[in-house]
N, C-alpha and C positions, 0 to 999 in steps of 0.2 A: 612449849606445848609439843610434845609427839607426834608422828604422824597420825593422820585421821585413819581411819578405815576405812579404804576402796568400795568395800562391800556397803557398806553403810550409805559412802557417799553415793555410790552406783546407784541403789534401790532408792536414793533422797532425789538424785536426777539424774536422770539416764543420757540425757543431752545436752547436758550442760558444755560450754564452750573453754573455760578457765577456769581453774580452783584454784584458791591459795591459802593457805593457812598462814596466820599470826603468828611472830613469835612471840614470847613474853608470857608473863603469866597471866592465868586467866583475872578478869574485873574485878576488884577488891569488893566492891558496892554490891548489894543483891539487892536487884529489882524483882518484883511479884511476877509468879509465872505466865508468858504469855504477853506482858509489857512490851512495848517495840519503843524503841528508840525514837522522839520525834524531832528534839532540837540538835541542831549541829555541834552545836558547840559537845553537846555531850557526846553525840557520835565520836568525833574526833578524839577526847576523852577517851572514852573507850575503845578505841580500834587503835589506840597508842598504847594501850595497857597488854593488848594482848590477847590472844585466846580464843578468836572468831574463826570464821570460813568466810571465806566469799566466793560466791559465785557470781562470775561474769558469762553474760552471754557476749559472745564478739560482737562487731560492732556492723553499723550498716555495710550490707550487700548489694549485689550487683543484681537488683529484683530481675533480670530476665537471662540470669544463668541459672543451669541445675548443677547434680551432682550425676552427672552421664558414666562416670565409671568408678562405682562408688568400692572396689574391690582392691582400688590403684590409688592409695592420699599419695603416691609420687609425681599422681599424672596432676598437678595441681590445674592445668590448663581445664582439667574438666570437672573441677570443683567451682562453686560459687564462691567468689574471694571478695574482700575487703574491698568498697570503693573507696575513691578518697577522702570522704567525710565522714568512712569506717576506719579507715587510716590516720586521720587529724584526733581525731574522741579520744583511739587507743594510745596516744602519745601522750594526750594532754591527763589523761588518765591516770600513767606511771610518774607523770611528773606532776601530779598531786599527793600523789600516794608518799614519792620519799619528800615531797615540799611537806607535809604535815607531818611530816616524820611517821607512819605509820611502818612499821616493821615486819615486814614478808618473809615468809620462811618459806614453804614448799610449793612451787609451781605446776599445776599439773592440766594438760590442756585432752582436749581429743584430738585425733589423729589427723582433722580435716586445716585445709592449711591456713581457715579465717581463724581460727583459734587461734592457731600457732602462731601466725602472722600476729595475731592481738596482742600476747605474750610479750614475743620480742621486741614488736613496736613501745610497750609500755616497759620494756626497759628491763623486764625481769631474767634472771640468769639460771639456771642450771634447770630448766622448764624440761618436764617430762612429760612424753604423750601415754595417753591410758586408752585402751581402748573401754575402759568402764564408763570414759565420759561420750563416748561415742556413738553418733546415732543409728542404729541396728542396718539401717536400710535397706537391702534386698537379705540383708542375712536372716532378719527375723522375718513373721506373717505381716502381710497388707496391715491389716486390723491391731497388731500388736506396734508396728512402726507408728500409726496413724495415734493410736493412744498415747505413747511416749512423747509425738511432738505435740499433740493436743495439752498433754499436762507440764511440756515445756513450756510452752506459748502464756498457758495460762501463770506458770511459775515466773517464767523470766520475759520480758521485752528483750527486741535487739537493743543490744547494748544497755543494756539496767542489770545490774549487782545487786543481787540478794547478799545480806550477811546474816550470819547465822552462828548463833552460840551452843558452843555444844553442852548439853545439863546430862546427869543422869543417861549418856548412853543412847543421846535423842540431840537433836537438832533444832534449835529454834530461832525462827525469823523474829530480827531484833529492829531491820532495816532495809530498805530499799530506798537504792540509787542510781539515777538513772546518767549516763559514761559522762554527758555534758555536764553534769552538778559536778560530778567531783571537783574540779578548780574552783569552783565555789568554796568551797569547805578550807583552803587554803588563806581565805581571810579570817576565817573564824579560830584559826592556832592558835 
C-alpha cells in the first residue's frame, strides 16, 4: 500500500496521536459497505492481509499535567506525558502487533512527546512527526481547538485504535480496540 494522504488523514483526525499504515495488499474478501469487523479471529485475518490505517490515541496520562508551552514539543517537561500504565499498554501494544504478525509500514505520530513516546515504546522504527496529527492548541481559535478535541474524544478513547480501510478515496471504520485488547488477539493467530 502507498502512502496515505496527509491531507486526508489530517481532515479524518486532526489529533490523532499515531498512524500507521499496513503493508500488503489490501483484503482479498469484500465485505458490504459500512460492515465493521466484529470477531477477532477475522480482525487479525485481515490486518495480516494488509491495507488498513490505524489510528492510535496514545496511551494513559498524567491527568493533572497540561500542555503549558505548547509552541516548544522540545520542552517535553511541559507537555502531559505518558504515565506508566501509558508506558506498560504502549509496549504490550507493539509486541502484539509483530506477535500476530501484523505488518507496519509507515509510522507517523504528532509532534507532542505522549505520541512519540507511544511510537517507540511499541517498537516501531523510522516514526515521523507531522504536524497534520497535531493538536492546533494556541495556534488555531478557542472554539476551533475545542471542536477538534471534542470530535477526537468522541473518535478515539486514550489509548483505543480505530482501524480503518481505505474504499473509494474514503476511510472507513472496520474496528476498534482499545491498547489493553491487543495481546488478547495474540491467542487467536
Amino acid at each position: 500500500m502507498g502512502m496515505f494522504s496527509r491531507r486526508v488523514l489530517g481532515s479524518l483526525v486532526v489529533a490523532a496521536s499515531l498512524a500507521l499504515t499496513l503493508t500488503g495488499q489490501p483484503l482479498a474478501q469484500s465485505r458490504a459497505q459500512g460492515d465493521t469487523i466484529r470477531d477477532a479471529k477475522q480482525l487479525v485475518e485481515s490486518l495480516r492481509s494488509g491495507g488498513y490505517v490505524i489510528l492510535v490515541r496514545h496511551g494513559a496520562t498524567f491527568s493533572d499535567q497540561a500542555d503549558t508551552d505548547p509552541f516548544n514539543f522540545d520542552n517535553i517537561a511541559k507537555q502531559r506525558n505518558l504515565n506508566e500504565k501509558g508506558k506498560e499498554l504502549a509496549k504490550a501494544f507493539g509486541d502484539a502487533i509483530r506477535q500476530v504478525g501484523i505488518p507496519a509500514g509507515e509510522v507517523y505520530t504528532s509532534n507532542f512527546n505522549r505520541a512519540i513516546e507511544t511510537a517507540v515504546l511499541a517498537g516501531f522504527k523510522d516514526i515521523e512527526k507531522t504536524t497534520d496529527l497535531t493538536e492546533g492548541g494556541l495556534v488555531v481559535s478557542p472554539d476551533e481547538n475545542s471542536r477538534r478535541a471534542a470530535a477526537l474524544r468522541k473518535m478515539l478513547k486514550e489509548g483505543e485504535a480505530s482501524i480503518f480501510k481505505p474504499e473509494d478515496g474514503k476511510y472507513r471504520l472496520v474496528a476498534r480496540v482499545q491498547m489493553e485488547d491487543w495481546p488478547k488477539l495474540v491467542a487467536v493467530k
